[in-house]
C-alpha positions, 0 to 999 in steps of 0.5 A: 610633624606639627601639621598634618602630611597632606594639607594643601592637597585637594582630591575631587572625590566621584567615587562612591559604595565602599572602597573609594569612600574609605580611601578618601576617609583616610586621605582626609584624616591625613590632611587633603581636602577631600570633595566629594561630588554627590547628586540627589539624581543618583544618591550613594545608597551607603550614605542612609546607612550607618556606615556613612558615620564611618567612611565619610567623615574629613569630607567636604560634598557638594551636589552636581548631576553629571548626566548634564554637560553643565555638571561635567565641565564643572568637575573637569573645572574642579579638577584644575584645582586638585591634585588627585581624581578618584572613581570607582564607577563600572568600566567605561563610565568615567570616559562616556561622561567625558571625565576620563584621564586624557580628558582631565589632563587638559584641565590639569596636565600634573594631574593624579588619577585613581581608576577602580574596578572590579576586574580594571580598565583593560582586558577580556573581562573589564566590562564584567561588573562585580561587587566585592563579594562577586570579587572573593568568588571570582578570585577563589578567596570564599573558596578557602573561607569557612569550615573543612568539608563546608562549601564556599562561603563570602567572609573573612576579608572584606574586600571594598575597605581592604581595596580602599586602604590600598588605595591609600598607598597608591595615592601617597606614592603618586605624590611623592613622586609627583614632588619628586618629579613634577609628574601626575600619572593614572592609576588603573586599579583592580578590585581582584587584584587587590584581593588576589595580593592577600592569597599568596601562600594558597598561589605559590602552593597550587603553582609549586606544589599542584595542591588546591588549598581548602578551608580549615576554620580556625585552625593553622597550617602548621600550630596546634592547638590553634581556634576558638574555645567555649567559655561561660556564658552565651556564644562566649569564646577564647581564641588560642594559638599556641606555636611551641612545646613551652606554651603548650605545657603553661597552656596545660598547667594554667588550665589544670590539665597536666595529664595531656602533658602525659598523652603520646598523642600531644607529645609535640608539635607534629603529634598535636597537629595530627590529633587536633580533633582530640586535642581541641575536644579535650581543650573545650573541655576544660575551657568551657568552665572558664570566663573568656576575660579572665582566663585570657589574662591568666594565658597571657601571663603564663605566656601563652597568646590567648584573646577573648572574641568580642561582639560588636558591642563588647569592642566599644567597651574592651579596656585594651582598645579604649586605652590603646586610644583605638576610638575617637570621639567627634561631634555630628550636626545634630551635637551627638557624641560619636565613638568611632575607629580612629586612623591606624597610625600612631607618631610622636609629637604629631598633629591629630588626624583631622577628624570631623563629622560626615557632611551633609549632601551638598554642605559646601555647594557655596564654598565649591561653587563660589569661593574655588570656581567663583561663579556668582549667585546669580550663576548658581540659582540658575544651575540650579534651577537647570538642576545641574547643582542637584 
């Protein structure tokens, strides 16, 4: 793998927020080039943030303001050169600005068209707008995040990058079958669906079994002891899972507490279960003394799965994560050196993901307006004079 599996592929990129961003992140990582369509009528209010380092990087952008029919037959323009189409704007949106699949098949019949939604393109509830936190409410996933007797809470998975990673698989199997049969297809993805695909277990137990699950923290449905544990230090915390009787007792033999060994009421695996309340008190207890790094390096060598939980800042200094090559480095405009999360992919021998930095907002105007469309200068300055280019 010397080259990188998608080089040579375009993608004509309208979404914006979150998910469609990440998606396209990844695809760029991967080799496509990736042009993002922006506007100053309209900016994407995530690219002000910190997190454009992040989800716009591999990326080309160009500025076109698509209340203008100038601005739209040039997309659809655009998109004659491309093999993928991504949006994620409210239902109906694409198809009023006359960009919709029927329409961009005209311009390109092979075409590969990437629709997202928060409740997708069909049914009762499609105009329904939501973000992805409304999207965990509405599929009862913040209805399992949080503590026993809490109310519901927004957290845990996040729904706009696990949507957009989703749609990273959805793009790479179009293709493949795009190669395979010389065929494009449109892709109607909705944000709820997506999230309720990562709810599985709670699914099948309400429509087998009757039960309504219920948060319940850090603990499992089936190990104990199974949570997060004080250390020293301020808001210090070591996370231990233990799934069987032989780490059970090197938990208690590495923590110097053989006596619960002892205890009828930890006997095994059901006992623990039933008595976590007094199980995890008389754990703390003992861990609370404890530096969360060293003594995740003592269970892990007794055997047991242990990991100190990290703030944001301690992730950019763990050893593990530096060494596993968890970050990249690349250079932005201004010449700063930037750490951030690199791609989830490892493979021998392969070319390095194509990292570079977020573009600037309209950063390759000239070589999209000129170089691919081939309008002239003179073309250019009055578009943008009409603020078409914008």
């Amino acid at each position: 793998m010397r080259q990188l599996p998608l080089e040579g592929v375009r993608v004509t990129d309208l979404s914006w927020q979150i998910a469609g961003p990440t998606c396209n992140r990844y695809l760029g990582m991967m080799g496509a080039e990736v042009i993002r369509i922006e506007s100053n009528k309209r900016p994407d209010p995530y690219r002000e943030r910190v997190i454009n380092n992040f989800i716009n990087q591999s990326k080309k952008s160009i500025t076109l303001n698509l209340g203008h029919p100038k601005g739209t037959d040039l997309v659809r323009r655009l998109a004659g050169l491309s093999d993928i189409v991504m949006e994620n704007f409210a239902c109906g949106v694409i198809e009023r600005l006359g960009l919709g699949y029927d329409e961009l098949r005209r311009a390109n019949p092979d075409i590969i068209m990437l629709s997202s939604a928060g409740l997708g393109h069909s049914g009762p509830d499609m105009k329904q707008v939501a973000y992805g936190t409304l999207i965990q409410c509405f599929t009862g996933w913040s209805s399992l995040q949080g503590y026993p007797d809490g109310g519901p809470e927004i957290g845990g998975i996040w729904t706009d990058p696990v949507v957009g990673m989703l749609e990273v698989f959805l793009i790479n199997a179009a293709l493949h079958r795009k190669w395979q049969q010389g065929e494009g297809q449109y892709i109607d993805l909705s944000m709820a669906e997506a999230t309720t695909m990562l709810l599985p277990e709670a699914i099948l137990d309400y429509s087998m079994n009757g039960r309504i699950q219920e948060p319940r923290g850090n603990r499992h449905q089936a190990h104990a002891p199974h949570g997060n544990y004080p250390c020293l230090g301020y808001d210090r915390w070591i996370g231990i899972a233990v799934t069987g009787d032989s780490q059970w007792e090197a938990l208690c033999r590495a923590l110097g507490c053989v006596e619960l060994l002892e205890d009828s009421r930890f006997s095994d695996a059901m006992a623990r279960w039933k008595n976590q309340d007094a199980l995890d008190r008389a754990l703390a207890a003992k861990t609370r003394d404890h530096d969360a790094d060293e003594l995740t390096a003592k269970l892990q060598e007794a055997g047991v799965p242990a990991g100190p939980t990290l703030a944001v800042d301690q992730l950019w200094t763990n050893t593990h994560l530096r060494e596993r090559g968890f970050f990249q480095s690349y250079e932005t405009e201004d010449g700063t050196i930037r750490d951030i999360p690199g791609v989830p992919w490892r493979f021998d021998g392969a070319a390095d993901a194509n990292m570079t930095p977020p573009p600037l907002r309209g950063q390759h105007n000239a070589y999209v307006f000129e170089d691919l469309l081939g309008l002239s200068k003179p073309e250019i300055e009055a578009l943008v004079e009409e603020q078409v280019i914008y």
